[in-house]
C-alpha positions as CSV (number, residue, x, y, z in Angstrom):
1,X,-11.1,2.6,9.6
2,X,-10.5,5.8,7.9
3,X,-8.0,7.5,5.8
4,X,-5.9,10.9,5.8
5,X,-4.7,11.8,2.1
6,X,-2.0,14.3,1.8
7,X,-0.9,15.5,-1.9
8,X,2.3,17.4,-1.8
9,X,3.6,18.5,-5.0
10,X,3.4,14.9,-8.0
11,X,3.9,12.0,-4.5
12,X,0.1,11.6,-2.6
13,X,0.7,9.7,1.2
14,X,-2.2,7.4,2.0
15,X,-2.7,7.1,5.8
16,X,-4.6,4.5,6.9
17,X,-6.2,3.9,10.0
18,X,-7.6,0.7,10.7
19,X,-7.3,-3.0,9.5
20,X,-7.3,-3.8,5.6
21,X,-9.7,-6.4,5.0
22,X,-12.5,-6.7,2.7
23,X,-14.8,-4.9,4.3
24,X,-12.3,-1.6,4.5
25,X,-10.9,-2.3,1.2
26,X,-13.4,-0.4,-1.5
27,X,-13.1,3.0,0.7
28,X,-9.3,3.0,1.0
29,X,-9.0,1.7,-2.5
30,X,-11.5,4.6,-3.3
31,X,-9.2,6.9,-1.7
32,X,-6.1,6.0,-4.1
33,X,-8.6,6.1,-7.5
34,X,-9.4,9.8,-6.5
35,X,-6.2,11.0,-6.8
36,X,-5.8,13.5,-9.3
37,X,-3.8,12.4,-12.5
38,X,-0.5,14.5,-11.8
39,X,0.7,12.2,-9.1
40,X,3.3,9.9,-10.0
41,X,4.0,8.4,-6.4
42,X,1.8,7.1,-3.8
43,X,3.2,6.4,-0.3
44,X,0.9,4.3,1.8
45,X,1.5,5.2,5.3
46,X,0.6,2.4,7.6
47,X,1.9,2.8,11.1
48,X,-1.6,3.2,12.2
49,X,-2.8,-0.4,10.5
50,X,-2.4,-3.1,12.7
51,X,-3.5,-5.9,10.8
52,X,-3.9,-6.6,7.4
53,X,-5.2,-9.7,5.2
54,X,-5.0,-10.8,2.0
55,X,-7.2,-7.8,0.8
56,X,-3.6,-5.8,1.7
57,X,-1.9,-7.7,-1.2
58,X,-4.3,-6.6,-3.4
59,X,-4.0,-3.1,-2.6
60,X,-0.6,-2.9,-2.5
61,X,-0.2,-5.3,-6.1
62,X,-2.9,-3.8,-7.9
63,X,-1.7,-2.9,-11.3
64,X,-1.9,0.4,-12.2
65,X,-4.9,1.8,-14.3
66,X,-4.4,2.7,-17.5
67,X,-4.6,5.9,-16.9
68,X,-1.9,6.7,-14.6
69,X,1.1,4.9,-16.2
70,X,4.2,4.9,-13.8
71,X,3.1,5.2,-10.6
72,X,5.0,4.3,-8.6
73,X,3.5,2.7,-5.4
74,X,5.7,2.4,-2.1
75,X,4.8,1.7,1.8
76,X,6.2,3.0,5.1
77,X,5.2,1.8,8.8
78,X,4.2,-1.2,8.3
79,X,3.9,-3.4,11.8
80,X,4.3,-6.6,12.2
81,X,1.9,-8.4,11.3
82,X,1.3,-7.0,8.0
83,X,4.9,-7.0,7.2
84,X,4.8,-11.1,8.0
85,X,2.0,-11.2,5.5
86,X,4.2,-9.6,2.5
87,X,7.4,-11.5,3.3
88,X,5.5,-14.6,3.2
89,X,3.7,-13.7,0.2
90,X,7.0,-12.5,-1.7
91,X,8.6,-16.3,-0.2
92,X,5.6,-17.8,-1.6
93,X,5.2,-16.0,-5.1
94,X,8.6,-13.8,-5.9
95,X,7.5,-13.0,-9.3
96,X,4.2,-11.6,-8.2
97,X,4.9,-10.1,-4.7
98,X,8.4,-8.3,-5.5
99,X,8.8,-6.3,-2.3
100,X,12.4,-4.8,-3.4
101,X,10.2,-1.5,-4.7
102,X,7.5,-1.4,-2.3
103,X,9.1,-1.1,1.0
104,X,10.7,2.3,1.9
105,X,11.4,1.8,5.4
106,X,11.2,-2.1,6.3
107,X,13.9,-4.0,8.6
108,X,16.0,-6.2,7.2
109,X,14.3,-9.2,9.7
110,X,11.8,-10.1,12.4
C-alpha cells in the first residue's frame, strides 16, 4: 500500500494504492493529518483500492480535527467492493454514514 498526495491550490487528492485495513490505516491516515492547514477539500482517490474494511469507514467518517474546521471530505473511484461496504453501512446507520456528501462519482446501483 502506498499513497500519492497532490495539493492543487485549497482541494489535496489522496491516492491510495492498496487495501484499507488496519494495518494500512495509520500511514494513509498520516497522509491526510499532514496536510497543510489551507486546504479545505480532500478528495480521496480510490480506483487503485480494491478492498476496503471497516478501517475505510473510519477514514472516510472521521470527524474533522479541530483544527481544520470545514473540510470537506469527498471520494472518487471507488470499486466494488468498497462501495458495497458504504451502502451497507449508510443502510445500516443513515445518521452516521450519510453518503449524499461523500460520493463524487458513484453509480446510482450495483
Amino acid at each position: 500500500m502506498n499513497t500519492i498526495t497532490t495539493i492543487n491550490g485549497t482541494t489535496a487528492t489522496i491516492t491510495v494504492r492498496g487495501d484499507i485495513d488496519f494495518d494500512t490505516l495509520p500511514p494513509i491516515r498520516a497522509a491526510a493529518d499532514a496536510l497543510p492547514a489551507h486546504v479545505t477539500g480532500l478528495l480521496w482517490e480510490l480506483n487503485h483500492t480494491p478492498f476496503m474494511d471497516v478501517a475505510g469507514l473510519h477514514l472516510l467518517f472521521a470527524p474533522t480535527p479541530p483544527d481544520r474546521p470545514g473540510r470537506r471530505t469527498t471520494v472518487t473511484g471507488l470499486r466494488p467492493q468498497p462501495l458495497r461496504l458504504l451502502r451497507l453501512a449508510a443502510e445500516t446507520n443513515p445518521a452516521t454514514f450519510h453518503l449524499d456528501h461523500l460520493l463524487c462519482d458513484a453509480p446510482a446501483t450495483v
